[in-house]
PASEBA-1860 file (N, C-alpha, C; in nm, 3 decimals):
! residues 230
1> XXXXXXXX> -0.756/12.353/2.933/-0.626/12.312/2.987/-0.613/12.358/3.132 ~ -0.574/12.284/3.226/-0.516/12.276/3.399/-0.347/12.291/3.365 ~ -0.353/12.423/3.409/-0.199/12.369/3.482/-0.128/12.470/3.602 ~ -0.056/12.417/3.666/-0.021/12.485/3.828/0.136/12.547/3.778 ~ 0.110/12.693/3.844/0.251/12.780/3.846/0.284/12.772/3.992 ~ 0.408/12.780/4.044/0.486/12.798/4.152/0.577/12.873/4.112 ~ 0.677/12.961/4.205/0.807/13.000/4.225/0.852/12.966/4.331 ~ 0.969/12.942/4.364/1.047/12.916/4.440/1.197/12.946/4.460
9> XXXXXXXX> 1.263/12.960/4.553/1.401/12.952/4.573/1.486/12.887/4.520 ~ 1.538/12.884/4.476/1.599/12.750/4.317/1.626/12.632/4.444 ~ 1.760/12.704/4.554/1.788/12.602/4.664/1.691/12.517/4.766 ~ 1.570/12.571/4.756/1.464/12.485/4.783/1.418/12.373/4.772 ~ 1.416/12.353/4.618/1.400/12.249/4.547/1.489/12.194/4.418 ~ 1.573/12.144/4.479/1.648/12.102/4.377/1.604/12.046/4.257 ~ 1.530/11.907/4.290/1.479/11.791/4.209/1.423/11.879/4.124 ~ 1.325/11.984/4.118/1.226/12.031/4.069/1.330/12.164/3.913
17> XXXXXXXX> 1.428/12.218/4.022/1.544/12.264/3.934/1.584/12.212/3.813 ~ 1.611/12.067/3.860/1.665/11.951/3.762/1.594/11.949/3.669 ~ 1.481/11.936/3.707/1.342/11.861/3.571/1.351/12.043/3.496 ~ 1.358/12.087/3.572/1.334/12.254/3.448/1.441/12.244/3.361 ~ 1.584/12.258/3.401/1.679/12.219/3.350/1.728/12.171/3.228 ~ 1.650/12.086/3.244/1.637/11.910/3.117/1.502/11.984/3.057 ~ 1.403/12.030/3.096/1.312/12.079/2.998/1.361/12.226/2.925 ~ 1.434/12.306/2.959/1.488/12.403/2.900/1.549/12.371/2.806
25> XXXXXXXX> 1.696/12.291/2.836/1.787/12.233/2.759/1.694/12.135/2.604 ~ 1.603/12.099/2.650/1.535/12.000/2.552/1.450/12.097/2.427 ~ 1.424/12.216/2.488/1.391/12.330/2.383/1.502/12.405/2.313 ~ 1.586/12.442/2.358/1.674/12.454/2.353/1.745/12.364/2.172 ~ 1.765/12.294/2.247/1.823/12.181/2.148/1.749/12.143/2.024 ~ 1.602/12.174/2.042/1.485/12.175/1.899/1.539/12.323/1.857 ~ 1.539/12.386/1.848/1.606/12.511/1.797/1.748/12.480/1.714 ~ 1.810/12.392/1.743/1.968/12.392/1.735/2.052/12.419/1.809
33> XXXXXXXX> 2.020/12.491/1.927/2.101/12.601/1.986/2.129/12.467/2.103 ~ 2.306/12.450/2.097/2.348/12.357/2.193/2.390/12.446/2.341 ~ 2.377/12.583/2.319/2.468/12.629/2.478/2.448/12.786/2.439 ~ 2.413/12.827/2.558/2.392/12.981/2.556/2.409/13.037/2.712 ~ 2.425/13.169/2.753/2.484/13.184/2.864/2.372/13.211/3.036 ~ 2.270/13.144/2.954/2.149/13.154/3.073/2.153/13.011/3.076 ~ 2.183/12.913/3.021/2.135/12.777/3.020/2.271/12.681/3.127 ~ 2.347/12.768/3.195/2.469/12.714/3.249/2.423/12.672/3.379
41> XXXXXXXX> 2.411/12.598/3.524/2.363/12.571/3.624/2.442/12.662/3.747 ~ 2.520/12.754/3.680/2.580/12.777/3.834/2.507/12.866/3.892 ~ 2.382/12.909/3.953/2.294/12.946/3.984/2.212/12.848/4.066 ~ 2.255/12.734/4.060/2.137/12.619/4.089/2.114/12.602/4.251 ~ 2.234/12.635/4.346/2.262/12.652/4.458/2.253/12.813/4.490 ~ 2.277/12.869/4.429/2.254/13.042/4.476/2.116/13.074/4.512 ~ 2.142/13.125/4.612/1.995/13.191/4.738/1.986/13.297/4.655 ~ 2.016/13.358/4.566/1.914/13.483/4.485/1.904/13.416/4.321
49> XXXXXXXX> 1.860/13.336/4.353/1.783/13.303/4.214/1.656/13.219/4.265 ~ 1.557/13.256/4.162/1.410/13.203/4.179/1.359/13.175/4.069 ~ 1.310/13.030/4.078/1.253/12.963/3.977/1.107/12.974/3.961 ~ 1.076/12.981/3.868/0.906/12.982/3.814/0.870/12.847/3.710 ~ 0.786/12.761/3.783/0.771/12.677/3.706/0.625/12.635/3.662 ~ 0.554/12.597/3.530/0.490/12.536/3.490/0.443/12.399/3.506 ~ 0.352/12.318/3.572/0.350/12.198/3.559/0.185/12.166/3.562 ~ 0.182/12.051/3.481/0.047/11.974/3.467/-0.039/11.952/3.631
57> XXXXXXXX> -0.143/11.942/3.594/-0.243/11.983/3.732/-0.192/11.825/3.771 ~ -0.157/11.710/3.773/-0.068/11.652/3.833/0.099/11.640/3.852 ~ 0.157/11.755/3.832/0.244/11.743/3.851/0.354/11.659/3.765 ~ 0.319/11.573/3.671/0.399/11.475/3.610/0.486/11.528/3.492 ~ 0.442/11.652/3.403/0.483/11.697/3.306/0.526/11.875/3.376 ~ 0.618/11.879/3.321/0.656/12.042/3.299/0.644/12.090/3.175 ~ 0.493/12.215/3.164/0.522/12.251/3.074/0.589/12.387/3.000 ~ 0.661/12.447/3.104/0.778/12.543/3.104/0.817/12.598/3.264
65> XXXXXXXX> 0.906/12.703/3.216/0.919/12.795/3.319/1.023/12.923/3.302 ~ 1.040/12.962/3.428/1.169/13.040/3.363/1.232/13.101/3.526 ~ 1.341/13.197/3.546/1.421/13.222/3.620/1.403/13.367/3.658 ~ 1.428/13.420/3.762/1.473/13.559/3.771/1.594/13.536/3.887 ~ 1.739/13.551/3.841/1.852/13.596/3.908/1.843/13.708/3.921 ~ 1.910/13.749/4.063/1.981/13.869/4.129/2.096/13.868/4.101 ~ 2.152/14.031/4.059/2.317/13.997/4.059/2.358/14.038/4.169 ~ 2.503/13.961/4.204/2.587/13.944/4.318/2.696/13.984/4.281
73> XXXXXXXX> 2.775/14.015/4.396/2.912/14.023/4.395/3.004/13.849/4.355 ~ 2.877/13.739/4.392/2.938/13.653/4.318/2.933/13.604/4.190 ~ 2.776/13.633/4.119/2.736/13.621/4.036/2.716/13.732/3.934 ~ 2.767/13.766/3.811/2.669/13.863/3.708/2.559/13.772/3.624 ~ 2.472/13.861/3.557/2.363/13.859/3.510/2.416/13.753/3.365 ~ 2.283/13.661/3.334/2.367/13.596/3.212/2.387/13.646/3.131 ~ 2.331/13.795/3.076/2.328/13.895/2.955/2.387/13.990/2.960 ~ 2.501/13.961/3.081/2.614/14.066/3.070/2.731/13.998/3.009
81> XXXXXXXX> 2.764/13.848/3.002/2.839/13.791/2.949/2.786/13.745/2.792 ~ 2.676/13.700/2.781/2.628/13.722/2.666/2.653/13.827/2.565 ~ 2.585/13.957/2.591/2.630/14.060/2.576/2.767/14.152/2.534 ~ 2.846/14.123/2.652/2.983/14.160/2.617/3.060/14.088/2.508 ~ 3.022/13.956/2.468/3.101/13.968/2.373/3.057/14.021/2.190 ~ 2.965/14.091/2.230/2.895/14.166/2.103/2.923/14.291/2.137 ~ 2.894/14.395/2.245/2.917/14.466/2.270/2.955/14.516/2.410 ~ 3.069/14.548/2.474/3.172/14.585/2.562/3.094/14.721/2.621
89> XXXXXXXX> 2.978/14.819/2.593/2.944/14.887/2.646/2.838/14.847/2.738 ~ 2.789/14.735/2.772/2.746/14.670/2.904/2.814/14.697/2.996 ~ 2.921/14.712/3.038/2.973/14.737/3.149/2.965/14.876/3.224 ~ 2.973/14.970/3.122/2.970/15.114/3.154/2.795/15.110/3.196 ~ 2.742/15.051/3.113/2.584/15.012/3.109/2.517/15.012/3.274 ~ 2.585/14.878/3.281/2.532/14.841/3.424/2.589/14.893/3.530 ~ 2.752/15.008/3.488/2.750/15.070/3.632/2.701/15.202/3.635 ~ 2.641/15.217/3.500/2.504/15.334/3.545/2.390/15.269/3.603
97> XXXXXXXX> 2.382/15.156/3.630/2.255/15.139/3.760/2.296/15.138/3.858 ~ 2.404/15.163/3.906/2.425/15.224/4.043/2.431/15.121/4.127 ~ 2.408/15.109/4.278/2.342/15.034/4.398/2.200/14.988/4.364 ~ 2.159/14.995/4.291/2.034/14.916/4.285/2.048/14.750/4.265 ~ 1.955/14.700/4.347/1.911/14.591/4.342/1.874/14.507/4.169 ~ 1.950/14.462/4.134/1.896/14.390/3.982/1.903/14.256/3.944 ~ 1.791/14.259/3.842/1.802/14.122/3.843/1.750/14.076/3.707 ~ 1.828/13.956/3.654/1.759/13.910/3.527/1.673/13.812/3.513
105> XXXXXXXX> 1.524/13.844/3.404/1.466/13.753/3.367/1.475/13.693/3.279 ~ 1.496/13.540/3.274/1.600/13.488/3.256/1.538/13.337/3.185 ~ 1.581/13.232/3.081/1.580/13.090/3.062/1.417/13.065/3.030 ~ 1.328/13.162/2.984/1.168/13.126/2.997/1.165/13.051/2.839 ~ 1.094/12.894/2.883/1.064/12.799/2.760/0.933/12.792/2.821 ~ 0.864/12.713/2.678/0.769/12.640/2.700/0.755/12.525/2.633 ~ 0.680/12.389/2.667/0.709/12.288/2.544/0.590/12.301/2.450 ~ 0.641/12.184/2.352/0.556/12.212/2.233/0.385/12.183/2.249
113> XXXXXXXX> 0.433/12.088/2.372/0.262/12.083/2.410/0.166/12.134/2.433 ~ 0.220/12.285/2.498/0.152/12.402/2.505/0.124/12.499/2.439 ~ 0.203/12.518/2.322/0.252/12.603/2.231/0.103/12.670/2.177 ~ 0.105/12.785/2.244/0.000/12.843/2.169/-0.109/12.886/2.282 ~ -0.091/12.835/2.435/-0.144/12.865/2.490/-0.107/13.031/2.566 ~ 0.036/13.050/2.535/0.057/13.203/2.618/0.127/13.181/2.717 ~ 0.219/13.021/2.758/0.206/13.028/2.916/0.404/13.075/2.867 ~ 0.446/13.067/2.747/0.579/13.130/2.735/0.634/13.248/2.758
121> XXXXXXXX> 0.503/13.329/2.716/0.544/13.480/2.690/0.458/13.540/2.801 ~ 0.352/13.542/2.789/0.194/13.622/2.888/0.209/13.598/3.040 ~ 0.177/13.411/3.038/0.193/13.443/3.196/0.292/13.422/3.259 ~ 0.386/13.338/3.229/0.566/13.352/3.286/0.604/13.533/3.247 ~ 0.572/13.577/3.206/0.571/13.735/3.173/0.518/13.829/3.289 ~ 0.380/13.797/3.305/0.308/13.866/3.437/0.376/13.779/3.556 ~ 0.393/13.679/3.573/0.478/13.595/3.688/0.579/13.661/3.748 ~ 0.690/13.710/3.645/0.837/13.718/3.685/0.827/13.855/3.700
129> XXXXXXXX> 0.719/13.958/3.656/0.717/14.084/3.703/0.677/14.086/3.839 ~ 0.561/14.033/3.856/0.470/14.044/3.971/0.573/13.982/4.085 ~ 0.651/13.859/4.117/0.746/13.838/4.204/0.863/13.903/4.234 ~ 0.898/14.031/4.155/1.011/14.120/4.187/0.977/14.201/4.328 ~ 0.820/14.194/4.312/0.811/14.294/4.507/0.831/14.215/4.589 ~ 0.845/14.056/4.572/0.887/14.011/4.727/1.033/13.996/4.731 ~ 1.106/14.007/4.635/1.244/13.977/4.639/1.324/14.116/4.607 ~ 1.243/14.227/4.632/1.285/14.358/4.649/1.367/14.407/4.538
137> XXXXXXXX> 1.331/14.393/4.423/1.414/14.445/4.317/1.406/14.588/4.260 ~ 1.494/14.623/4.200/1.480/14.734/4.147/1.452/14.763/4.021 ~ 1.544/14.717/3.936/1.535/14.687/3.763/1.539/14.537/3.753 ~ 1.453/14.546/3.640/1.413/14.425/3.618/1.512/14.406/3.439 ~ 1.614/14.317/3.382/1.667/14.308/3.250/1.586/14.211/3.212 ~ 1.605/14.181/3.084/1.592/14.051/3.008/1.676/14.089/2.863 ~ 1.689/13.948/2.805/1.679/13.934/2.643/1.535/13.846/2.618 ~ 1.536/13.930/2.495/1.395/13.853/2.430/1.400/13.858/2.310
145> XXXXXXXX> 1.333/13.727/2.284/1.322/13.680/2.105/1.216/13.789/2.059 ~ 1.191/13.812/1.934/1.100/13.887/1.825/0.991/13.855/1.850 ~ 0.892/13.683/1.875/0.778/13.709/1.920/0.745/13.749/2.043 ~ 0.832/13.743/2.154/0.791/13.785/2.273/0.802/13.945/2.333 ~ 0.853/14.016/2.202/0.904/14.148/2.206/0.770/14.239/2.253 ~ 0.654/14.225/2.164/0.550/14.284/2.203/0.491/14.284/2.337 ~ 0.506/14.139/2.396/0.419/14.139/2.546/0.514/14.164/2.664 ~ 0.651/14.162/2.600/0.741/14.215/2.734/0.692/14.407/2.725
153> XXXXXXXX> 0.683/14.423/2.619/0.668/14.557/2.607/0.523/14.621/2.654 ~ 0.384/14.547/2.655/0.299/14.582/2.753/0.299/14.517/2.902 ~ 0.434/14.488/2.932/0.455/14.458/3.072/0.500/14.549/3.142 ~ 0.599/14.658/3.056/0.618/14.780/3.087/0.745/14.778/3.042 ~ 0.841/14.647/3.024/0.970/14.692/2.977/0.958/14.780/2.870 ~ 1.080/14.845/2.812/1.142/14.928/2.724/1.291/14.902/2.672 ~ 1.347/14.929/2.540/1.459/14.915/2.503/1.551/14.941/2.533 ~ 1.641/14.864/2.575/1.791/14.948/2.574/1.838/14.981/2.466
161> XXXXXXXX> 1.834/15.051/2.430/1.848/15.150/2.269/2.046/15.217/2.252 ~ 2.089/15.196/2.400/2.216/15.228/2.408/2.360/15.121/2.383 ~ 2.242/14.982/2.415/2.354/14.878/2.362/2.311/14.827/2.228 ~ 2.387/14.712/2.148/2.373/14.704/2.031/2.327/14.773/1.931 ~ 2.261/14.721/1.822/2.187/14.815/1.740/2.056/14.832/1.743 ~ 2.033/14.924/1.847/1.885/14.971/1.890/1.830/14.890/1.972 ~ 1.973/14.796/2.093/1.898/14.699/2.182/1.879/14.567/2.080 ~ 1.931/14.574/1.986/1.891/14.397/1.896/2.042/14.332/1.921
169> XXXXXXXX> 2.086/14.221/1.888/2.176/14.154/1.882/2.159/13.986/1.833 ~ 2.231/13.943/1.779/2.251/13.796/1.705/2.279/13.726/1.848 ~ 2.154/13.658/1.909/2.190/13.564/2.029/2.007/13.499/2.026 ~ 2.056/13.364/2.056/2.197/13.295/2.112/2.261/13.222/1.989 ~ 2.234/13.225/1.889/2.335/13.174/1.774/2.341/13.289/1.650 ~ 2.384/13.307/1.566/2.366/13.370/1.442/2.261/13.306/1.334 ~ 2.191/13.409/1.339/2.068/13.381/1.240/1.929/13.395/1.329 ~ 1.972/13.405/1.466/1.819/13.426/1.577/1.882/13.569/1.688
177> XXXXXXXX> 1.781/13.632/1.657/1.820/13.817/1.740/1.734/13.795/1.880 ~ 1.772/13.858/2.011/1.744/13.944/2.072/1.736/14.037/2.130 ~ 1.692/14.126/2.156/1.669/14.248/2.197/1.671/14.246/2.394 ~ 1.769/14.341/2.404/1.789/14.372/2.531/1.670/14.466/2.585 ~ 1.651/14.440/2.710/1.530/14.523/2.751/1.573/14.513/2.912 ~ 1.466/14.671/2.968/1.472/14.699/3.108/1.333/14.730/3.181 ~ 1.275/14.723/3.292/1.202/14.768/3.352/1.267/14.864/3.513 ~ 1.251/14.953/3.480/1.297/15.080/3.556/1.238/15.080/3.699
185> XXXXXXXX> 1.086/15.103/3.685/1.010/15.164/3.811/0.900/15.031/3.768 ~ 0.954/14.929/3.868/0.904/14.766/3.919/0.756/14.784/3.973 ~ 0.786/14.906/4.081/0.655/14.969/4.163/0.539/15.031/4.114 ~ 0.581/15.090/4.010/0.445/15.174/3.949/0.406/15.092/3.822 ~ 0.553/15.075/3.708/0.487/15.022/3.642/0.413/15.150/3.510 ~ 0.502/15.250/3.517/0.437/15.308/3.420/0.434/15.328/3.286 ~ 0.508/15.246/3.229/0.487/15.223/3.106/0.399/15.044/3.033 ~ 0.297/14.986/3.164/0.266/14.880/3.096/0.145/14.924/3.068
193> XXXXXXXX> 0.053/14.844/2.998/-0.068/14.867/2.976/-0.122/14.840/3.108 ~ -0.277/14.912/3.105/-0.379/14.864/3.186/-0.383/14.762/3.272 ~ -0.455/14.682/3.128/-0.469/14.566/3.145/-0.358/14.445/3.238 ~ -0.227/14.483/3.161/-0.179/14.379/3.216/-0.108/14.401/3.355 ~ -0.083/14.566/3.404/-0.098/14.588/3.538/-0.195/14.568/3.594 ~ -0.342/14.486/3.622/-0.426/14.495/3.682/-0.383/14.347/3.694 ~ -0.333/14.271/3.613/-0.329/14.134/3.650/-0.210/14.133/3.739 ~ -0.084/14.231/3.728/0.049/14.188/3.768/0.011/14.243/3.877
201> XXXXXXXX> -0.071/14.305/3.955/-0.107/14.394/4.097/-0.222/14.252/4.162 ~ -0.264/14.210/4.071/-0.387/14.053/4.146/-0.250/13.973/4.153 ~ -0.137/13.969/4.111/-0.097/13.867/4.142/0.007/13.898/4.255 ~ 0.068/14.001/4.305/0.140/14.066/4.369/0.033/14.025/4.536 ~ -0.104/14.091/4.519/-0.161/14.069/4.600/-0.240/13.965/4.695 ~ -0.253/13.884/4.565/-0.309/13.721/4.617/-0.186/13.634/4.549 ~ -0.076/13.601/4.565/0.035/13.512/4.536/-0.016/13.362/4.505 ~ -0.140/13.324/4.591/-0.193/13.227/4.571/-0.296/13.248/4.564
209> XXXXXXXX> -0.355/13.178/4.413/-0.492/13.190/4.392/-0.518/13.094/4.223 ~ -0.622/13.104/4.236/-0.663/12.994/4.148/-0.766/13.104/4.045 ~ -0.773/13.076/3.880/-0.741/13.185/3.811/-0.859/13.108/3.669 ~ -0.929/13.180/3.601/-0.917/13.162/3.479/-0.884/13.276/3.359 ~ -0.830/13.197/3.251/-0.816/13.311/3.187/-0.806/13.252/3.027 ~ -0.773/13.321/2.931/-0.808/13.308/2.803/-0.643/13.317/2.738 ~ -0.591/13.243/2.682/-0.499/13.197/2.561/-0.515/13.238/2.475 ~ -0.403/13.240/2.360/-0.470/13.238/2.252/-0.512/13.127/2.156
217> XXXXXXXX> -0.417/13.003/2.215/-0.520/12.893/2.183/-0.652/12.824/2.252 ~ -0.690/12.888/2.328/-0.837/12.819/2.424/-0.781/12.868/2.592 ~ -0.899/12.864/2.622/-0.905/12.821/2.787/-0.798/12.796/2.865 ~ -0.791/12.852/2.977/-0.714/12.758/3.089/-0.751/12.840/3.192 ~ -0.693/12.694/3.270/-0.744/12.678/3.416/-0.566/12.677/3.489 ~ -0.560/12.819/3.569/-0.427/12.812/3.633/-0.418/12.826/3.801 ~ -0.385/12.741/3.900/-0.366/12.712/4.006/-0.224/12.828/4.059 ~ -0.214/12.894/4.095/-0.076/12.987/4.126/-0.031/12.990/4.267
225> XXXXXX> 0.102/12.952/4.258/0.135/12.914/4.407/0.252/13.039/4.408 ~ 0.267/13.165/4.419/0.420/13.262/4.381/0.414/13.304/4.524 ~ 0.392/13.243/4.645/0.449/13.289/4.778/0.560/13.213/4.807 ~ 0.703/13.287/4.789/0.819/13.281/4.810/0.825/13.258/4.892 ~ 0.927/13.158/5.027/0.969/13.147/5.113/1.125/13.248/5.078 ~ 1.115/13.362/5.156/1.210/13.436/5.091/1.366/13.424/5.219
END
């Protein structure tokens, strides 16, 4: 399998926004799940959000992607509104991070066409870590489903163990959990494995580069374009 990653400025490329959009929403909707609080567009024009996208070595198909927002004084994080209405200690939460720079990773699908190759969890995973040094972040959040729990966790995140019950929660519908999670120290990185810091430091360092690597369903061939016009 060929296929080309980019990130970008969401306001960059709109058109390209759009098609993620409609491919999110379209996973989304195979689930059941009609509306959840990452899947809303008002982000789509905001200069601190950055898109990561998946697409076929021609370009014609998307086969995922995903988001990392900054929060603003205009914007909060989608998993603080998510969140709050399960549990109200998010707020005290996030103003123990202080002045730091944060930001959520955010909306990561993949379609069924790929399913099985890794590009949901693994490398939109090493992607959205490895692009936090050009956009100067500090903590890195997410929510994450049950299978992706393990590889956020050799990325280096860790639980928020202080919200819900042990960091789990019923989202985005009842009957499907995720677990809140943080990455602390973006820079070092000391709680990921090895391994997958040696890839998130090749990709930090060559932003563009052309890659092979192993799935767990077969082969692929990945083209990586993550130099931000910041």
């Amino acid at each position: 399998m060929i296929a080309k990653i980019r990130a970008y400025k969401s306001p960059d490329d709109i058109e390209t926004s759009l098609r993620y959009i409609d491919g999110h929403r379209k996973v989304l909707e195979a689930y059941g799940v009609k509306q959840v609080t990452s899947a809303n567009h008002d982000w789509l024009y905001d200069e601190d959000t950055y898109v990561i996208i998946v697409e076929s070595e021609n370009g014609d198909k998307i086969y995922g992607g995903g988001r990392i927002q900054l929060r603003s004084e205009q914007m909060n994080l989608p998993m603080e509104g998510a969140i709050f209405k399960k549990d109200q200690r998010i707020v005290e939460y996030m103003q123990g991070l202080g002045n730091h720079r944060i930001a959520e990773f955010c909306g990561l699908f993949n379609s069924k066409e790929v399913a099985g190759f890794g590009i949901g969890s693994i490398f939109l995973g090493r992607i959205g870590v490895a692009i936090t040094a050009q956009i100067a972040v500090d903590n890195l959040l997410a929510l994450c489903s049950p299978p992706t729990l393990r590889q956020c966790l050799r990325l280096g995140f860790e639980i928020i163990t202080d919200l819900g019950n042990n960091g789990v929660f019923y989202y985005p519908k009842e009957g499907l959990v995720a677990t809140a999670i943080i990455i602390k120290d973006l820079g070092g990185l000391p709680l990921a494995k090895e391994e997958e810091k040696e890839r998130i430091f090749s990709l930090r360092d060559e932003p563009v580069q052309h890659a092979f690597d192993n799935g767990p369903k077969g082969d692929i061939s990945i083209y990586y374009n993550l130099d931000i016009k910041i």
